[in-house]
DRENDOGU-222953 format. One record per residue (C-alpha): residue in three letters; x, y, z; residue number from 0. Coordinates in pm, whole numbers, m for minus. Each point is the difference from the previous one (the first is absolute). Layout:
# residues N
aa = ala&east = X&north = Y&up = Z&i = NUM
...
***
This chain:
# residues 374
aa = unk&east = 153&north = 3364&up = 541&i = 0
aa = unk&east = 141&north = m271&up = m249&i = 1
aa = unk&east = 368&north = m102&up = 24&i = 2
aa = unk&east = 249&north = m200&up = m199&i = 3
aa = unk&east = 180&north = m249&up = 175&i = 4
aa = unk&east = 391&north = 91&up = m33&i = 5
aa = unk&east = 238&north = m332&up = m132&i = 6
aa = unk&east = 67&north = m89&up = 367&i = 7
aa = unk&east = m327&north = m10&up = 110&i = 8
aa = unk&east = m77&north = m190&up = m328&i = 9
aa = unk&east = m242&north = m326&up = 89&i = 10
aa = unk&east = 63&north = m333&up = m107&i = 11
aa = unk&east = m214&north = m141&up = m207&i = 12
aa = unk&east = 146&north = m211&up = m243&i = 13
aa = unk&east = 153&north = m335&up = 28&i = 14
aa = unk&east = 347&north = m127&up = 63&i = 15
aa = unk&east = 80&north = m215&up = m318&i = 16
aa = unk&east = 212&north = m310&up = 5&i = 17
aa = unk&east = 348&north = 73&up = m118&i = 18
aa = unk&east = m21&north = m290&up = m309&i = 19
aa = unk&east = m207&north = 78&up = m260&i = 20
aa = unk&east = 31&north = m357&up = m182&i = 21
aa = unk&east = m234&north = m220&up = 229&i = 22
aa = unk&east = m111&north = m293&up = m183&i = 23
aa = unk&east = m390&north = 8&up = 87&i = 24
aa = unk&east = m270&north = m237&up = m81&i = 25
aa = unk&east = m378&north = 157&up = m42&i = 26
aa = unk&east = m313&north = m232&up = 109&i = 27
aa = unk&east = m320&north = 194&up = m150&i = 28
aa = unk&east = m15&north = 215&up = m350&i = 29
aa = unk&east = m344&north = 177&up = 146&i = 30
aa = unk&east = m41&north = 379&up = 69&i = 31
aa = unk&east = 218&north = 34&up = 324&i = 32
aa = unk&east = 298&north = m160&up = m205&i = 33
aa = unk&east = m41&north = 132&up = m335&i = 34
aa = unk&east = m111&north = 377&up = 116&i = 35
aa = unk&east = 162&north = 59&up = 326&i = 36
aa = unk&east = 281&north = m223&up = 114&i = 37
aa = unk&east = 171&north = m97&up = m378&i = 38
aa = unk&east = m23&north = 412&up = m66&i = 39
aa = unk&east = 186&north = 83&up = 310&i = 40
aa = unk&east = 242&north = m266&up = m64&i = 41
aa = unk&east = 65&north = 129&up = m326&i = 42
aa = unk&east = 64&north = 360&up = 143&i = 43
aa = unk&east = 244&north = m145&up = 273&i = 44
aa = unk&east = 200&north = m171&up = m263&i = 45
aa = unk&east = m120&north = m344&up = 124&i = 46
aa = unk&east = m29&north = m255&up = m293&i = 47
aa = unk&east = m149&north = m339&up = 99&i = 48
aa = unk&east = 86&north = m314&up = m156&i = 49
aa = unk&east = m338&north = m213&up = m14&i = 50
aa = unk&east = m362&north = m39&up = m26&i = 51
aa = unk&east = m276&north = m184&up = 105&i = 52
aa = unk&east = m373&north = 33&up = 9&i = 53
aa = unk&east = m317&north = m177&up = m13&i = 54
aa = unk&east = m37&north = 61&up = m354&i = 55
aa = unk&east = 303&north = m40&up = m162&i = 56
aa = unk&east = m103&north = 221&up = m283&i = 57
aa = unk&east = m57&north = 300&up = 288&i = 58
aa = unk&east = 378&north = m85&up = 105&i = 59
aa = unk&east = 103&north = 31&up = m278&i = 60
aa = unk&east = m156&north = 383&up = m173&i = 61
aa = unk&east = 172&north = 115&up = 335&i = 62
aa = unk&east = 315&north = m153&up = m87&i = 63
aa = unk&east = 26&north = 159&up = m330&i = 64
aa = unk&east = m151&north = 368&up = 158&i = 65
aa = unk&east = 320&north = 4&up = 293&i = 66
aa = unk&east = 268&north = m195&up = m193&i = 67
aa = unk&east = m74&north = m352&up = 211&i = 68
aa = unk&east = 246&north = m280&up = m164&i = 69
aa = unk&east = m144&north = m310&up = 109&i = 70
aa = unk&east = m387&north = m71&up = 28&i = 71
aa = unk&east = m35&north = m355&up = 173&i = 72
aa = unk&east = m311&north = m195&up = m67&i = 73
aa = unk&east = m99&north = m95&up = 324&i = 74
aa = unk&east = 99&north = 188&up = 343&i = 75
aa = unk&east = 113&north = m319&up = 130&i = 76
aa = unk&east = 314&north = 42&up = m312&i = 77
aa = unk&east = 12&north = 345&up = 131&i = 78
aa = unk&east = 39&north = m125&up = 382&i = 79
aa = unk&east = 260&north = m252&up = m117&i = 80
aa = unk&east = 215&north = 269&up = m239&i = 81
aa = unk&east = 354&north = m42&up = 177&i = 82
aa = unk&east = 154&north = 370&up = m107&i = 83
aa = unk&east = m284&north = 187&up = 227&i = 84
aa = unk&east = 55&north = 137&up = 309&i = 85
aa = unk&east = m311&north = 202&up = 64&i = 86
aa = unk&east = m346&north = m114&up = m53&i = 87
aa = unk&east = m242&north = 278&up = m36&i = 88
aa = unk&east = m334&north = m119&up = 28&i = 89
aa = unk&east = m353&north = 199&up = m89&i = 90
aa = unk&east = m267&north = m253&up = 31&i = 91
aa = unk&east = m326&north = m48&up = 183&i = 92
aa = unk&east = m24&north = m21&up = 371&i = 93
aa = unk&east = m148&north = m297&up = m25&i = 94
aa = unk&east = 230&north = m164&up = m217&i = 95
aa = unk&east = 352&north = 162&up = 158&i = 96
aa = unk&east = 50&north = m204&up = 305&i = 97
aa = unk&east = 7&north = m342&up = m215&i = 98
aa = unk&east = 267&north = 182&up = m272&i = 99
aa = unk&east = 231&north = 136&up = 266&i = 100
aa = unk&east = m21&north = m402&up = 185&i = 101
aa = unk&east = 136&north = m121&up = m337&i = 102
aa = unk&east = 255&north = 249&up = m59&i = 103
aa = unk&east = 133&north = m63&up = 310&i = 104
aa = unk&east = 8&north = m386&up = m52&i = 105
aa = unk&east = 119&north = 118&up = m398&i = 106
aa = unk&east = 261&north = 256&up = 114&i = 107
aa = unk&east = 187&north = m170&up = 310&i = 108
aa = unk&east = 331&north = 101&up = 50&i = 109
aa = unk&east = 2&north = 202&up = m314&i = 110
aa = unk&east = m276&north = 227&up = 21&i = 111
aa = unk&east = 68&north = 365&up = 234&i = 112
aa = unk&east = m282&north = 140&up = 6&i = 113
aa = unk&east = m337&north = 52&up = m79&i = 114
aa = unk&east = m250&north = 303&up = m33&i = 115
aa = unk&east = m350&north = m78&up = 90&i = 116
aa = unk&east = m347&north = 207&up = m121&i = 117
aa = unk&east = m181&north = 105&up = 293&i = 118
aa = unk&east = m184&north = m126&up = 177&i = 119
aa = unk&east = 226&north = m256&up = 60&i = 120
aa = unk&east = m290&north = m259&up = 86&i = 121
aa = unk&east = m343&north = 27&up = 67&i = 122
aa = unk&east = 61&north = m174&up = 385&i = 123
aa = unk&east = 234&north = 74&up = 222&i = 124
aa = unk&east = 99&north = m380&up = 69&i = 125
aa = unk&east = 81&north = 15&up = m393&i = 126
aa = unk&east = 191&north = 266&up = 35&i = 127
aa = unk&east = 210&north = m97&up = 284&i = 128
aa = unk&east = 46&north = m337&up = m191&i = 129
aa = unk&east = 148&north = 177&up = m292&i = 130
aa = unk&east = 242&north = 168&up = 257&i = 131
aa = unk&east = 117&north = m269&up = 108&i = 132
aa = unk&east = 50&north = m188&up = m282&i = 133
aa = unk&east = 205&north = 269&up = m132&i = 134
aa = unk&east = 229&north = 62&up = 304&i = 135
aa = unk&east = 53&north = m387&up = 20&i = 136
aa = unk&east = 101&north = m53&up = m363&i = 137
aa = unk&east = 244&north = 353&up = 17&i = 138
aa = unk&east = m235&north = 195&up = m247&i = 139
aa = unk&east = m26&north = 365&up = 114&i = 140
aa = unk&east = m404&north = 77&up = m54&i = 141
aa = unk&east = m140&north = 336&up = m10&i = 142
aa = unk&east = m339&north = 149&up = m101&i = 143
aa = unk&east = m120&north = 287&up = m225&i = 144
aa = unk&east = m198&north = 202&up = 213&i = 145
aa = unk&east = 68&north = 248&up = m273&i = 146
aa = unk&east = m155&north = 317&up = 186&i = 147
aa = unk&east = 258&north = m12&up = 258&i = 148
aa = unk&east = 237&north = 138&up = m304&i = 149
aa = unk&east = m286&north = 286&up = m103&i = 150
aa = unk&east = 196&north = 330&up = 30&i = 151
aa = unk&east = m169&north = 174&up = 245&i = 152
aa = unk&east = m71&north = m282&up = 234&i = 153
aa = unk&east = 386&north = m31&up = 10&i = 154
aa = unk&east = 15&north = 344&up = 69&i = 155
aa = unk&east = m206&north = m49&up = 265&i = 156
aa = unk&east = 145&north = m229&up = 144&i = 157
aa = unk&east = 329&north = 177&up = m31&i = 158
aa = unk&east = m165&north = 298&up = 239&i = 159
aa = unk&east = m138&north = m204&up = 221&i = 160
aa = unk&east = 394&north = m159&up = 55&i = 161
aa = unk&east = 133&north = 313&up = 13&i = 162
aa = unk&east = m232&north = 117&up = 274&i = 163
aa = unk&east = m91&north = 312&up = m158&i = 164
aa = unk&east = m412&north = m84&up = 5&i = 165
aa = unk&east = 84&north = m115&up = 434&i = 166
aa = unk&east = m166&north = m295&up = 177&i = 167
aa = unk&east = m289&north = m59&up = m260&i = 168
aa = unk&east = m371&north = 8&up = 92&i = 169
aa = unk&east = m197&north = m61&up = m283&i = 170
aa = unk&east = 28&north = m145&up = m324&i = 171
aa = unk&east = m261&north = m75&up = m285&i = 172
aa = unk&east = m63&north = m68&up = m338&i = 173
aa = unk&east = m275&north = 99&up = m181&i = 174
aa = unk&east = m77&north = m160&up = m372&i = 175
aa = unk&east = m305&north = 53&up = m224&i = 176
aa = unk&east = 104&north = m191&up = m322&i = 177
aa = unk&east = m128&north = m282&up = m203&i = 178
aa = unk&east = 256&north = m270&up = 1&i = 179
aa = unk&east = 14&north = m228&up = m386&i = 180
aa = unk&east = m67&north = m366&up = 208&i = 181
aa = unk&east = 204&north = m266&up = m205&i = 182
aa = unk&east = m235&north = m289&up = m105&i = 183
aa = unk&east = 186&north = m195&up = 243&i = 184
aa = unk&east = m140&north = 203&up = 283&i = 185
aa = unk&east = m352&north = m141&up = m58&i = 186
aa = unk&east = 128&north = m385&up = 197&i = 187
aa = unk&east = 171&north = 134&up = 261&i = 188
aa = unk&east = m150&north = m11&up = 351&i = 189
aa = unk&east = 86&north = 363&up = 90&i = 190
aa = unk&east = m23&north = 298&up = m228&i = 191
aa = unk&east = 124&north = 333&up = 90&i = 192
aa = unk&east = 162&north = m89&up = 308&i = 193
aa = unk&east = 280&north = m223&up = m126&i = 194
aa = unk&east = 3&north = 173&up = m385&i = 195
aa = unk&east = m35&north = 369&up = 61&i = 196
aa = unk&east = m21&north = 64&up = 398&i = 197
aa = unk&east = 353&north = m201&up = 68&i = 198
aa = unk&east = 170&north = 288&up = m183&i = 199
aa = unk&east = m124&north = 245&up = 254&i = 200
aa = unk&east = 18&north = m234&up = 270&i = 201
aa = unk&east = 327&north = m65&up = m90&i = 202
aa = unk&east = 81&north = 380&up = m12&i = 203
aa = unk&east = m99&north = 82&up = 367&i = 204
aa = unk&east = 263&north = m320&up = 45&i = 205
aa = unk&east = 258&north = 191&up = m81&i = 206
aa = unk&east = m74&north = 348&up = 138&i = 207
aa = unk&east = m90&north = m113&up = 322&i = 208
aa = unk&east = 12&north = m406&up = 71&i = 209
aa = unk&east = m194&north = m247&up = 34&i = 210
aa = unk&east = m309&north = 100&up = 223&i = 211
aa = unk&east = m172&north = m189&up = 295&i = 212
aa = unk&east = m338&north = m34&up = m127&i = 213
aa = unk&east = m239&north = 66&up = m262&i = 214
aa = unk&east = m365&north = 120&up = 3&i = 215
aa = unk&east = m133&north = 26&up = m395&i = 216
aa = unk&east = m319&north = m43&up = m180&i = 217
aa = unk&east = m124&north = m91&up = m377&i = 218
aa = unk&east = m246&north = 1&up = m215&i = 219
aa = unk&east = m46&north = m157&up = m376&i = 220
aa = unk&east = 76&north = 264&up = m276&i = 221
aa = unk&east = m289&north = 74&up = m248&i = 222
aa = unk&east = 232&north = 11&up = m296&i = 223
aa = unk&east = 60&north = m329&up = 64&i = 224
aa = unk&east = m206&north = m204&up = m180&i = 225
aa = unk&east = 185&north = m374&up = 91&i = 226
aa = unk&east = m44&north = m130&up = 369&i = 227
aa = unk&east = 247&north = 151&up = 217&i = 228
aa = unk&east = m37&north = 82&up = 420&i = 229
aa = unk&east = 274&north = 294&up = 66&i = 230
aa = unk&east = m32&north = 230&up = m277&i = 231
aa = unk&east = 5&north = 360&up = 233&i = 232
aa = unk&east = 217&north = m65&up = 273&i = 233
aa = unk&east = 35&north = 261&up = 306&i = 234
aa = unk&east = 262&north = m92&up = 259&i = 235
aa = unk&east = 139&north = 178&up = 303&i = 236
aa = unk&east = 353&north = m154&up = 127&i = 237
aa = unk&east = 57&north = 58&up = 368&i = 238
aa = unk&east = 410&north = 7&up = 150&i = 239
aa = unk&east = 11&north = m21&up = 384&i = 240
aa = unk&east = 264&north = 280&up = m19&i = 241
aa = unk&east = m190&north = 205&up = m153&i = 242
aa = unk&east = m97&north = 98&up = m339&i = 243
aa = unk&east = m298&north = m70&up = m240&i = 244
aa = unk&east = m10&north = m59&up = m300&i = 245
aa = unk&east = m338&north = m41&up = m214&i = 246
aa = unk&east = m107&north = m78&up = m385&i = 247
aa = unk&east = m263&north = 17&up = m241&i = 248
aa = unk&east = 71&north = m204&up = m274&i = 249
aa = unk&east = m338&north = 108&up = m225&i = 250
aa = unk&east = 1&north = m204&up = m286&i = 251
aa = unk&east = m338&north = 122&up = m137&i = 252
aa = unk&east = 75&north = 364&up = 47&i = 253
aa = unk&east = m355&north = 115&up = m106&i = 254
aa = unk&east = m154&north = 8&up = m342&i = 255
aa = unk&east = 282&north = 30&up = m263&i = 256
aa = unk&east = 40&north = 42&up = m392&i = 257
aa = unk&east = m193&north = m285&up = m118&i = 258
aa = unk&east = m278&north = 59&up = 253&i = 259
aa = unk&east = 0&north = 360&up = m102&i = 260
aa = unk&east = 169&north = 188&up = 235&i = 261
aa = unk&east = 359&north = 207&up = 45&i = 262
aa = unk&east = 143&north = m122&up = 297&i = 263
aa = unk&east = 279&north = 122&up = 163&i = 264
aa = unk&east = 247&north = m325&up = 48&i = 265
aa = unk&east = 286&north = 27&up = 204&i = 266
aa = unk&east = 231&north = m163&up = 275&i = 267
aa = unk&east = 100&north = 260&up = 273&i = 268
aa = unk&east = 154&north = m61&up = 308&i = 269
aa = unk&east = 126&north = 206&up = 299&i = 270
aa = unk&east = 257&north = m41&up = 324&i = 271
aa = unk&east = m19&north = 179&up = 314&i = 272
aa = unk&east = 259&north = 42&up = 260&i = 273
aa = unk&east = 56&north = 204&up = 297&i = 274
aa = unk&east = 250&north = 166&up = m160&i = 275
aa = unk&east = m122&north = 53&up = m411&i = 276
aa = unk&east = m265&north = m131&up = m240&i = 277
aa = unk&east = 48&north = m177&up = m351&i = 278
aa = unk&east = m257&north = m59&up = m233&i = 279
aa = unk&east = m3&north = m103&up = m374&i = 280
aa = unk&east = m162&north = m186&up = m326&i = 281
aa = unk&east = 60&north = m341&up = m135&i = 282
aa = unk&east = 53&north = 27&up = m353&i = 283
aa = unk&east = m139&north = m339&up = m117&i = 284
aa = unk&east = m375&north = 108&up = m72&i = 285
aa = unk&east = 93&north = 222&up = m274&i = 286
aa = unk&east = 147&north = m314&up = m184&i = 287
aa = unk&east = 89&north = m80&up = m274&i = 288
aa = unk&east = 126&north = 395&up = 21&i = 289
aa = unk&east = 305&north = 28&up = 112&i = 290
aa = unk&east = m68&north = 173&up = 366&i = 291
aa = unk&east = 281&north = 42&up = 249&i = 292
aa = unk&east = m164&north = 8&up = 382&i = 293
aa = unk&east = 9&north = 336&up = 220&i = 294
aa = unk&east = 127&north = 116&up = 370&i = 295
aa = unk&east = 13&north = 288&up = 170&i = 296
aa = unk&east = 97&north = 5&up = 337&i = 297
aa = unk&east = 77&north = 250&up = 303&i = 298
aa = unk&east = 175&north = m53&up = 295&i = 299
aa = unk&east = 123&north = 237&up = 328&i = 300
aa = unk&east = 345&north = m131&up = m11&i = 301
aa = unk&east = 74&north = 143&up = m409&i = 302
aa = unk&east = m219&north = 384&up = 19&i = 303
aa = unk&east = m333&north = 73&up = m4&i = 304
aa = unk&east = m2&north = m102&up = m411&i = 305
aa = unk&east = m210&north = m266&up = m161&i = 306
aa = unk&east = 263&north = m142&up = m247&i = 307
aa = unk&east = m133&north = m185&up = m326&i = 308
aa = unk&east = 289&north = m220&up = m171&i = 309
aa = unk&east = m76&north = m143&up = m312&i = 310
aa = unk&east = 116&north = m290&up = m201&i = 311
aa = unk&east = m20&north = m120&up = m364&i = 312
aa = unk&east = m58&north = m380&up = 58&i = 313
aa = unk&east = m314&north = m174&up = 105&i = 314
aa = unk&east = m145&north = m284&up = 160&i = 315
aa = unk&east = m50&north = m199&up = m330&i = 316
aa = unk&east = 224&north = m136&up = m112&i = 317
aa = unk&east = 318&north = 185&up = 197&i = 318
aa = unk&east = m147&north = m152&up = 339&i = 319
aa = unk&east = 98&north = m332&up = m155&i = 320
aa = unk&east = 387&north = 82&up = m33&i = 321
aa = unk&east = m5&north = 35&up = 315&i = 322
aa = unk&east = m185&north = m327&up = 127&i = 323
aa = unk&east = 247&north = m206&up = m227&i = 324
aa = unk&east = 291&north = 193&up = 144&i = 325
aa = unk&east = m58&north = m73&up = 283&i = 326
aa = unk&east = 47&north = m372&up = m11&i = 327
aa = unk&east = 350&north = 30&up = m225&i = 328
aa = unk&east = 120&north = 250&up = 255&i = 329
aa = unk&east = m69&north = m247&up = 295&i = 330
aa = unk&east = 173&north = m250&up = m203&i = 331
aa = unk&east = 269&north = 201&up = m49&i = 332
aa = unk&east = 79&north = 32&up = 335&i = 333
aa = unk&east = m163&north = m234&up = 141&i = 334
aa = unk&east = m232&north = 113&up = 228&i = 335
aa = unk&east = m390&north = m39&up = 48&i = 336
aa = unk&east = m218&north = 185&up = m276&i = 337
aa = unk&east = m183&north = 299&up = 73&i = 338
aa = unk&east = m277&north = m132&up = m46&i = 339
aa = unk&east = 70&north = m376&up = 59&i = 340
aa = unk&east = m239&north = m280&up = 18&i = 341
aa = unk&east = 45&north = m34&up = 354&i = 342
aa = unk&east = m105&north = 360&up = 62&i = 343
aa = unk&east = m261&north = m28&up = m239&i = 344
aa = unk&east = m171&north = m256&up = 259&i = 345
aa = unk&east = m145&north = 292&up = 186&i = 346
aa = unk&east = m139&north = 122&up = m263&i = 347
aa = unk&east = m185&north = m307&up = m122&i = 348
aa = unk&east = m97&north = m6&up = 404&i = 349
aa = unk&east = m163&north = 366&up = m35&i = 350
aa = unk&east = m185&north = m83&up = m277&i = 351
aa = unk&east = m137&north = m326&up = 128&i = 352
aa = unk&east = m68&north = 233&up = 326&i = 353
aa = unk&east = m208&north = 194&up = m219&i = 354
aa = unk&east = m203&north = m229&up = m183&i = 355
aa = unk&east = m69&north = m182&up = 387&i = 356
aa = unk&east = m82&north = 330&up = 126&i = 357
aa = unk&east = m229&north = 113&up = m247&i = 358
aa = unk&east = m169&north = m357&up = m18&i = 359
aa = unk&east = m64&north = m59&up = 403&i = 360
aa = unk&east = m77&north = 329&up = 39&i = 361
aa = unk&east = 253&north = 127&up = 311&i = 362
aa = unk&east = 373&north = 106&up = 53&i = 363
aa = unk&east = 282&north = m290&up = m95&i = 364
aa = unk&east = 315&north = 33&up = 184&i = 365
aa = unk&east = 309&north = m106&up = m235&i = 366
aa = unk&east = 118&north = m222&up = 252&i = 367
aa = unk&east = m284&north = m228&up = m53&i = 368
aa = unk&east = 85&north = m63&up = m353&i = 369
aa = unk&east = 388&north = m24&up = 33&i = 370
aa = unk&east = 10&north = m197&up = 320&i = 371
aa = unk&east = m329&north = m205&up = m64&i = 372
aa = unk&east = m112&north = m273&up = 282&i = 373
***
């Protein structure tokens, strides 16, 4: 039996937005994940940032004439250096990120607030924890845009899980068969799907669950492919010593497809279970560019013996990215530690690292041996 959820019982699932709508906000990068996903959100929250900056200059500025951008600056050092922002936004290679965000902080010093990273954050975890501190030192508030924590349903999920409706939980996984569009970029890096597609989901299980013990995964190359790359199918298991398990299969190839001349079926589905209820749903994001919200359904023993479906208009692009932003001008606001703040964000970078060991040496890697290392 299918059942409505009543306002009351109503899940949240959208963001809590800062209560000023006139931050001044620089953007670092004019590429897809600015111009398509976090500029578009912006523009639906009522957000209106001041400056540009890019690579190209002539990239920065076709995006400042598409969202209404005032200044393009030359160089991103000018950008770093423009003394009316107060939030750098920053969508730039992994590789590259760590050195930007070391000269903001040197550029912005006692002016700058904040800053919102691109995940992954860095590609090492003694990066990352650099960039950390950095930040905290010089009084700039970081945080990262692990943008899936913001997909509807996995905040609904989440939500459930708080509530205790789904009881202590047992299981969790996450099952994806989609092709992934690697950015050029991709091809240098010394990890693949683990610290470009994988951290997403690792990320995910973060924040339904915590950060778990240890890791047992395994990879192979991706035939699709074609440059070198080591982790292209990645298939983890995370282990918590109180109990649950939570598993992935992050299946980049996902069989013959269109150009190989095939139909397949590609799709991101994931499922909860607890002692007390199950939740399961879709990720909208393979059906992209389409606009495709994500799914639940979910029963439980403590609401009737009902599966209920709620439904919601937005989707993980580009709405997810209203709420990654907000979250960083909220914390501001009121000055506490982003949601999803660099310094949490260490454990992620940790998980993913604990991947790529485990999958490499071949055996189990507890997370202590990465955060606390000898």
């Amino acid at each position: 039996m299918t059942q409505t959820l009543c306002s009351e019982l109503a899940l949240r699932y959208l963001p809590e937005l800062p209560r000023r709508s006139d931050w001044r906000i620089g953007c670092i990068g004019a590429g897809f994940i600015m111009r398509d996903c976090h500029l578009v959100a912006y523009q639906q929250a009522g957000w209106q940032p001041l400056a540009i900056a890019s690579r190209r200059t002539e990239s920065a500025a076709a995006v400042a004439q598409r969202f209404g951008i005032p200044t393009v600056h030359e160089q991103i050092s000018d950008l770093l250096h423009d003394p009316r922002l107060e939030v750098l936004d920053i969508a730039v290679p992994p590789d590259v990120q760590p050195e930007i965000i070391r000269q903001a902080v040197e550029a912005g010093r006692g002016r700058l607030r904040g800053i919102l990273a691109q995940k992954p954050l860095a590609l090492s975890l003694a990066d990352a924890q650099d960039l950390v501190q950095r930040c905290a030192a010089a009084g700039i508030t970081l945080a990262v845009n692990q943008n899936m924590r913001f997909d509807q349903s996995v905040r609904a999920a989440k939500d459930l899980i708080a509530r205790g409706w789904l009881g202590e939980i047992v299981l969790a996984t996450i099952d994806m068969r989609a092709v992934p569009h690697w950015m050029p970029w991709a091809q240098h890096l010394p990890s693949l799907t683990t610290f470009v597609m994988s951290i997403h989901h690792l990320d995910t299980f973060r924040y339904w669950l915590g950060t778990p013990d240890r890791v047992l995964a395994s990879t192979r190359p991706d035939p699709r492919t074609r440059f070198p790359h080591r982790d292209g199918i990645n298939l983890y298991i995370l282990e918590y010593d109180a109990g649950p398990r939570a598993a992935a299969w992050d299946d980049v190839w996902a069989g013959p497809g269109r150009a190989e001349g095939a139909a397949p079926d590609h799709a991101i589905r994931w499922r909860i279970e607890g002692t007390d209820g199950v939740a399961q749903g879709t990720i909208g994001w393979p059906k992209y560019p389409a606009h495709e919200p994500s799914t639940l359904e979910f029963c439980t023993r403590r609401q009737g013996n009902y599966w209920f479906r709620p439904r919601w208009e937005q989707a993980w692009f580009p709405e997810a990215f209203i709420g990654t932003m907000a979250q960083l001008l909220v914390a501001l606001e009121q000055g506490t530690e982003p949601e999803i703040s660099g310094r949490d964000n260490l454990e992620t970078i940790a998980l993913c690292t604990a991947v790529y060991r485990s999958s490499t040496e071949h055996r189990a890697v507890a997370l202590r041996e990465i955060l606390t290392p000898k």
